[in-house]
C-alpha positions, 0 to 999 in steps of 0.5 A: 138376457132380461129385458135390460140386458144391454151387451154394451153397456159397462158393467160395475161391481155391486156394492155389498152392504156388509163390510166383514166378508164379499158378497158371494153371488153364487150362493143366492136364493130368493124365496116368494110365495109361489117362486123360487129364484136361483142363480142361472147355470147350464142347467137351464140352457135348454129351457132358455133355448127353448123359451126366449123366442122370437115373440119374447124379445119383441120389446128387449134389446136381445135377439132370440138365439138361433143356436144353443150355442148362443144361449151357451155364451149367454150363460158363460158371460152370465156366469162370468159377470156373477163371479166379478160381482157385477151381475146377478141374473136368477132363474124364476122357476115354480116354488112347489115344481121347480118348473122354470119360468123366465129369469130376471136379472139386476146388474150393476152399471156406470153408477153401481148404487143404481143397479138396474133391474130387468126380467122375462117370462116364457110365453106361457107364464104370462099374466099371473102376477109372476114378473112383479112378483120376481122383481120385488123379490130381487128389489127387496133381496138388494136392499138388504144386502146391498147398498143401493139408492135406487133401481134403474127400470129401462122398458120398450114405451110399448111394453104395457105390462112390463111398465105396470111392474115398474109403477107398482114398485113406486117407479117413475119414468126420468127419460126416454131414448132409443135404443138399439137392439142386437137383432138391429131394430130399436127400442122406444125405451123409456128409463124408470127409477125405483126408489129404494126404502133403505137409501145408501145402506 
């Protein structure tokens, strides 16, 4: 459900940085100056129901959900795919209320040392610095726990603010391509690649 949320795109495990033990996904927790980020479960069901509207997913390959029943499927597969290693999608919640705020989410694709990065904020946590600040924390979360090379950013052409998280990062824009959406529209995507700073660790 993050912007980069495809559905039908094959889905690889991440590649854990440390050799001794599997990298356990569950137990992940990401820490900021005013965000925590914690693993979605169906505690937040309701909130994402509530929050991922119409107007949230203007420039995202998902489609609001119609019924909770639908955000109830999104978290099984979420959890699913966390279990396989494959995807890590956090809740962004408010470090000092614990107040949700949107998820982000990192998933491994057809090259898993290329993971790609997606987010979405509710309406009403926009423009207070909150996207960049979950992204670089999942970013900066990868690099040491994980080996990757880079970061893949796909945003909709029109998405100004989202594209502003990807160049702050160091992103640059590699290609572009429709994309269909699930609510049957299409996207202007353009694709991003963030270098990682600790290559193939």
């Amino acid at each position: 459900m993050p912007e980069s949320e495809p559905q039908s795109r094959p889905a690889t495990p991440l590649i854990s940085a440390c050799t001794e033990r599997p990298l356990d996904l569950n137990a992940v927790e990401i820490v900021t100056d005013r965000l925590t980020l914690r693993p979605v479960t169906t505690v937040y069901t309701e909130e994402i129901f509530a929050e991922f509207t119409p107007e949230i997913t203007t420039y995202m390959l998902p489609s609001s959900p119609r019924h909770i029943s639908e955000t109830e499927q999104f978290i099984a597969d979420t959890l699913e795919k966390r279990c396989r290693g494959s995807d890590l999608v956090l809740a962004i919640l408010a470090k000092e209320t614990d107040g949700f705020l949107g998820c982000c989410g990192l998933h491994g694709r057809e090259n898993p040392r290329e993971p790609e990065l997606g987010i979405w904020l509710k309406k009403s946590a926009h423009g207070r610095g909150y996207g960049r600040e979950a992204v670089a924390a999942v970013r900066d979360w990868a690099e040491r726990h994980l080996i990757v090379d880079a970061f893949i950013y796909p945003v909709d052409r029109n998405n100004t603010a989202s594209r502003k998280i990807a160049e702050t990062l160091g992103g640059t824009l590699v290609r572009s391509e429709p994309i269909k959406t699930m609510s049957g529209g299409e996207l202007d995507a353009v694709i991003y690649m963030i270098p990682a700073r600790m290559v193939g660790r």
